[in-house]
C-alpha positions as CSV (number, residue, x, y, z in Angstrom):
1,X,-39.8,92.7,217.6
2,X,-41.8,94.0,214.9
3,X,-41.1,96.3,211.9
4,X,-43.8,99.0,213.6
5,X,-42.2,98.2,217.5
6,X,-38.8,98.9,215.9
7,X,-40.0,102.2,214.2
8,X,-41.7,103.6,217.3
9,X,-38.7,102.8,219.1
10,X,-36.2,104.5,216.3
11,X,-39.0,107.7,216.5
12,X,-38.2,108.4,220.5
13,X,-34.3,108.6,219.4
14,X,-34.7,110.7,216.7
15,X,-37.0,113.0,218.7
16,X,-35.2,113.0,221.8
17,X,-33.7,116.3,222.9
18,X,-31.4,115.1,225.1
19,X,-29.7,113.5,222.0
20,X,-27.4,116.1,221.3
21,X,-24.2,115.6,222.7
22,X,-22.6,112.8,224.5
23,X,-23.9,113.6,228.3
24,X,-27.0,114.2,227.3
25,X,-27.2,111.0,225.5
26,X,-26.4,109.4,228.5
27,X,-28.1,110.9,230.6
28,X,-31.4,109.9,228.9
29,X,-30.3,106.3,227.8
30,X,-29.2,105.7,231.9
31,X,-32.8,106.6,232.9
32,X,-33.9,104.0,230.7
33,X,-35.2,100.4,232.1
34,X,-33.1,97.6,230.7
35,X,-35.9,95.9,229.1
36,X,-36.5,99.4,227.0
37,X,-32.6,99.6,226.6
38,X,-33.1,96.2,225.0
39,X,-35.7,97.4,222.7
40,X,-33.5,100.3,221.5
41,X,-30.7,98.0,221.2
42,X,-32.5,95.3,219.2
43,X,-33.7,97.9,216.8
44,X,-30.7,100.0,215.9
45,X,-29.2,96.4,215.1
46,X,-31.7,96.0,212.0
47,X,-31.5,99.5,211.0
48,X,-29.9,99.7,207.6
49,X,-27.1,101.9,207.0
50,X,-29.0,104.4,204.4
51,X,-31.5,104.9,207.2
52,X,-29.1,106.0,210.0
53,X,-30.0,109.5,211.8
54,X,-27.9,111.3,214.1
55,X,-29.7,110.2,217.1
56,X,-29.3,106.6,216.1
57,X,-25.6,107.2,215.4
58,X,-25.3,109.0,219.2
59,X,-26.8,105.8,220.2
60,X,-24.9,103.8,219.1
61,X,-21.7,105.1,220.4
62,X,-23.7,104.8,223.7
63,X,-23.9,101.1,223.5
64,X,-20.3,101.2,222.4
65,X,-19.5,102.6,225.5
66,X,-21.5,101.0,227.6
67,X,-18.9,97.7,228.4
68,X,-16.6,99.8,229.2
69,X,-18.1,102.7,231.8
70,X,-21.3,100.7,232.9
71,X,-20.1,96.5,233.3
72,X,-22.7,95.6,235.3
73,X,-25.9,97.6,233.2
74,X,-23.8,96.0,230.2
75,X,-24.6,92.3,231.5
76,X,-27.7,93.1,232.6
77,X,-28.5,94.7,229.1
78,X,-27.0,91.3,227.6
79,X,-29.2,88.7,229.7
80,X,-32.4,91.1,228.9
81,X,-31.6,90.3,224.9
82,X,-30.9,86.8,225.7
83,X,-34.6,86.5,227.4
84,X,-36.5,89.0,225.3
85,X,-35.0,89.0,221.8
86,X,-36.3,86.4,219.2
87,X,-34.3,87.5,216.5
88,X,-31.4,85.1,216.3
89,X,-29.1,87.4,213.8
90,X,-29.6,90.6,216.1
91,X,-28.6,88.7,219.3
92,X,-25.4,87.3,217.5
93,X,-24.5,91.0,217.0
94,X,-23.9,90.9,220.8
95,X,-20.8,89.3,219.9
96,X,-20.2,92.1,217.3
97,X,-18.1,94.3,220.1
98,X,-20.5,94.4,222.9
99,X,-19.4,90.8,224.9
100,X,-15.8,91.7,223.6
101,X,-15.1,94.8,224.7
102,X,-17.0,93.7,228.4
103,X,-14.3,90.7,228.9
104,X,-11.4,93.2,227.8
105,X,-12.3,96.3,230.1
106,X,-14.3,94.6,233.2
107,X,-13.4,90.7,232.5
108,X,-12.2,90.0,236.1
109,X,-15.0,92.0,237.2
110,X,-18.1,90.3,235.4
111,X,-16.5,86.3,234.9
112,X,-17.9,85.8,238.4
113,X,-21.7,86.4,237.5
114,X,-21.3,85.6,233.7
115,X,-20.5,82.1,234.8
116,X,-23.1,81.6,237.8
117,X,-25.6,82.8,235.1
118,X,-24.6,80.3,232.6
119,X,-25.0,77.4,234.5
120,X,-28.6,77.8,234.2
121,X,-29.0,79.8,230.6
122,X,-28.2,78.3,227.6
123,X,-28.6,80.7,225.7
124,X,-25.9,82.8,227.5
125,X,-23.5,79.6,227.2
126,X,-24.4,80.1,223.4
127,X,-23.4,83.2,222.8
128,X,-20.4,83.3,225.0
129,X,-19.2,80.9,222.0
130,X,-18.5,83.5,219.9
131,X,-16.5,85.2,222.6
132,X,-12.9,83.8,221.0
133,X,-10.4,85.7,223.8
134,X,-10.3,87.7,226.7
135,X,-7.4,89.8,228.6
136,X,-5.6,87.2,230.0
137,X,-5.4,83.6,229.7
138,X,-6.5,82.6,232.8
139,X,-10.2,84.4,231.3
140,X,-10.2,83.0,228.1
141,X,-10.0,79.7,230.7
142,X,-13.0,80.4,232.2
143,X,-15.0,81.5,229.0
144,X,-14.0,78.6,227.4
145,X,-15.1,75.9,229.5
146,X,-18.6,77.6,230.2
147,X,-19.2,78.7,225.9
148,X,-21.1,76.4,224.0
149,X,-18.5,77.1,220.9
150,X,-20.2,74.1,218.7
151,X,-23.5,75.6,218.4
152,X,-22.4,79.1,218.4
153,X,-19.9,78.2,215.4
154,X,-22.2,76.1,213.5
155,X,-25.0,79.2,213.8
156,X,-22.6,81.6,212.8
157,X,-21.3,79.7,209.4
158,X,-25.0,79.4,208.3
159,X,-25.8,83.2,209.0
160,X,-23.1,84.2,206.8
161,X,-23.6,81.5,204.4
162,X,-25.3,84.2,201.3
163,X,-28.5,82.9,199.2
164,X,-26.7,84.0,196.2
165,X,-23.0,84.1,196.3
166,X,-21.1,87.5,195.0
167,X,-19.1,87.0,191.6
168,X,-18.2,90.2,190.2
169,X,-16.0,88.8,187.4
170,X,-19.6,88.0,186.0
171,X,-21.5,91.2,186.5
172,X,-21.4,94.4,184.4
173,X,-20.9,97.5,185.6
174,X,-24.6,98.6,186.1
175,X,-25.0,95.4,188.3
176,X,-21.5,96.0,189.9
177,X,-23.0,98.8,191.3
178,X,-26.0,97.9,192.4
179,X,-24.3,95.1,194.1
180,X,-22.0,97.3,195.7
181,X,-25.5,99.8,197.1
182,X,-27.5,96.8,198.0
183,X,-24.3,95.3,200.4
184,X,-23.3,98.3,201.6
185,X,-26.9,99.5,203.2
186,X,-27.6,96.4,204.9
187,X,-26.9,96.8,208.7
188,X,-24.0,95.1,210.4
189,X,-26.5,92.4,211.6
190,X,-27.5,91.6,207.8
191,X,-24.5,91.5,206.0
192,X,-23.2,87.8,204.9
193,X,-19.9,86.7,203.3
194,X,-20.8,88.7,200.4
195,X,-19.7,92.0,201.7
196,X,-16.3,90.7,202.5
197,X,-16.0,89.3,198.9
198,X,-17.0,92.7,197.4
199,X,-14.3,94.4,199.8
200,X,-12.1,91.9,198.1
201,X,-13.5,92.6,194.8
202,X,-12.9,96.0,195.2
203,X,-9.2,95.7,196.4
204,X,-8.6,93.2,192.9
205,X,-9.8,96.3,191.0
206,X,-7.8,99.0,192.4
207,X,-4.7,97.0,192.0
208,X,-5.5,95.7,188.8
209,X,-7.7,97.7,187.1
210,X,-8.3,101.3,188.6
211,X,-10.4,102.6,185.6
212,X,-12.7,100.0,186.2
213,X,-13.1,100.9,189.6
214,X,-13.6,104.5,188.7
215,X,-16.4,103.2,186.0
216,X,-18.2,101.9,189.1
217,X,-17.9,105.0,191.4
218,X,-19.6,106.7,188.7
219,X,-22.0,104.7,187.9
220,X,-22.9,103.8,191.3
221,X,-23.1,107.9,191.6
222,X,-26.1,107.9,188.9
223,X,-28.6,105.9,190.7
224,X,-27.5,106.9,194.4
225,X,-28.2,109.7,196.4
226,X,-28.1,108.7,200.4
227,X,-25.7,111.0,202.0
228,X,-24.9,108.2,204.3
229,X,-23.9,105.6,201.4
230,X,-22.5,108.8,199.5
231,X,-19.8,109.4,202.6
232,X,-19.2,105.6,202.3
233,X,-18.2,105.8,199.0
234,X,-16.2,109.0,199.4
235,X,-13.8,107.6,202.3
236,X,-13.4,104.0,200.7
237,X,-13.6,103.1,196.8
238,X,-13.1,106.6,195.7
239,X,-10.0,107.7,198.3
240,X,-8.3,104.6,197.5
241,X,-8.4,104.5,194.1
242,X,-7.0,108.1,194.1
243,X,-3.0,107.8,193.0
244,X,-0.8,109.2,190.4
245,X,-1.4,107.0,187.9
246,X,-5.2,107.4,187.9
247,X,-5.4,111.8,188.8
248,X,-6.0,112.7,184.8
249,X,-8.7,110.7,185.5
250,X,-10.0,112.0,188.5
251,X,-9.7,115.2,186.4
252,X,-11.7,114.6,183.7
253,X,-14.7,113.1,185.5
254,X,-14.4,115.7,188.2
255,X,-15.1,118.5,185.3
256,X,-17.5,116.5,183.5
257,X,-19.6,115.2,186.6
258,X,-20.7,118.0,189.4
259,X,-21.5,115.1,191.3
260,X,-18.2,113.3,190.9
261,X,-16.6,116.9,192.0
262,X,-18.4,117.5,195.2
263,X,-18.2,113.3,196.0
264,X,-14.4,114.4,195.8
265,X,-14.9,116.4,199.3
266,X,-15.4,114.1,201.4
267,X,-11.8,112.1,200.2
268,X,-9.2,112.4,202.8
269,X,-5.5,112.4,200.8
270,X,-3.1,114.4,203.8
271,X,-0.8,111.6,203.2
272,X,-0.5,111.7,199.4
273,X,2.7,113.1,197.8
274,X,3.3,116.9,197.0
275,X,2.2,117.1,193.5
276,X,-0.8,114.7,194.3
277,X,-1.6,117.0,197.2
278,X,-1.3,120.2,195.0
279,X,-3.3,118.9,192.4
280,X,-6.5,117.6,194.7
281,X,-6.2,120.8,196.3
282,X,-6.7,122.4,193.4
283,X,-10.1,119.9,192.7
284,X,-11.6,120.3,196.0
285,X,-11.0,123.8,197.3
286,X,-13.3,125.1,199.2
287,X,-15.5,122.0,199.2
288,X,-14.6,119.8,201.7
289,X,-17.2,117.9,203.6
């Protein structure tokens, strides 16, 4: 699908009215024909995480959803993809939770079709590669000796393989941070190995050098704005690095730095000690996201 297919589609969910809670989500994505479903599907896949709306998010749990309450519109949302999808990457992101979560909640349920459709699709017997366990034995069994596991593997190395491998021991802080914006925007079905070895980076620095860590949440704060990459940053790099050891720091930027104060609202700490407790309390007041 193209860029302008993908952004008509993204326009009906953001301008659907019946978007606003859960039923009415359904409601509207039930109605929908599965090749249309697909479409939707496809494109929320190569949405990038700054661009998320609310509809796309209500969407998205949707599809979540959709193993578990609807099996057999779940498979028949999964062969549509298979038939109609020429995006490789996005179709892989079946395997993201989609197939998983079908085998767990309906596996003895859907094993029967899954494998009379496989013996004629190999795509399906593709993708069911990446399917790497089901409930019971017995099912992981049946999945295994239909799965084309070789191809699926091989596929799956190379679309992780980055262009330009992560080394953060060799970037400054300015490029440390826009590292860190650039990984954590792409969508699920774009990010490679290098957003695991930033995770990891980002651990290393916590442990072993939390004011470095702090340098970067601030510096990432001067060139970003995205609410969306803003809550990111909130709940992970800056919550974690939050301890004793590293408050009078906290402090200091969080009077210095407006930005670095209200970023502090969206940190969740109800498991921090008494006198860390007392003395975030006393940063974020009244300003909690």
């Amino acid at each position: 699908m193209s860029s302008t297919e993908d952004a008509k589609v993204l326009s009906l969910v953001a301008a659907a009215p019946e978007m606003a809670t859960s039923d009415e989500t359904d409601a509207f994505l039930n109605a929908m024909t599965i090749p249309d479903l697909a479409s939707m599907w496809g494109a929320l896949q190569r949405l990038s995480r700054r661009d998320q709306t609310p509809g796309a998010w209500a969407a998205k749990m949707y599809f979540d959803h959709l193993p578990h309450r609807r099996p057999d519109r779940a498979v028949d949302l999964a062969l549509e993809l298979l038939r109609s999808e020429s995006d490789q990457p996005t179709v892989m992101q079946l395997n993201d939770k989609f197939m998983m979560a079908l085998f767990y909640a309906h596996g003895a349920d859907v094993i029967d079709r899954i494998e009379t459709e496989a013996a004629g699709n190999a795509r399906l017997r593709w993708l069911l590669g990446g399917v790497y366990f089901g409930p019971e034995e017995a099912m992981k069994d049946r999945i295994e000796a239909i799965a084309d596991t070789k191809t699926w593997r091989r596929d799956d190395r190379a679309r992780r393989k980055p262009k330009h491998p992560f080394d953060g021991e060799a970037m400054s802080v300015p490029e440390l941070a826009r590292a860190w914006i650039e990984e954590y925007s792409k969508s699920d079905r774009d990010r490679d190995d290098n957003f695991s070895a930033m995770m990891d980076y980002e651990r290393d620095l916590r442990e072993e050098d939390p004011d470095k860590a702090i340098d970067l949440i601030v510096e990432i704060l001067k060139i970003e704005t995205n609410p969306v990459l803003l809550s990111l940053l909130a709940a992970g790099p800056l919550e974690d690095v939050i301890s004793m050891e590293t408050i009078d720091r906290i402090e200091r930027e969080a009077s210095a730095d407006k930005r670095f104060h209200d970023l502090l609202g969206g940190v969740w700490y109800y498991r921090a000690s008494d006198e860390l407790k007392a003395r975030l309390d006393a940063l974020v007041a009244g300003n909690r996201w």
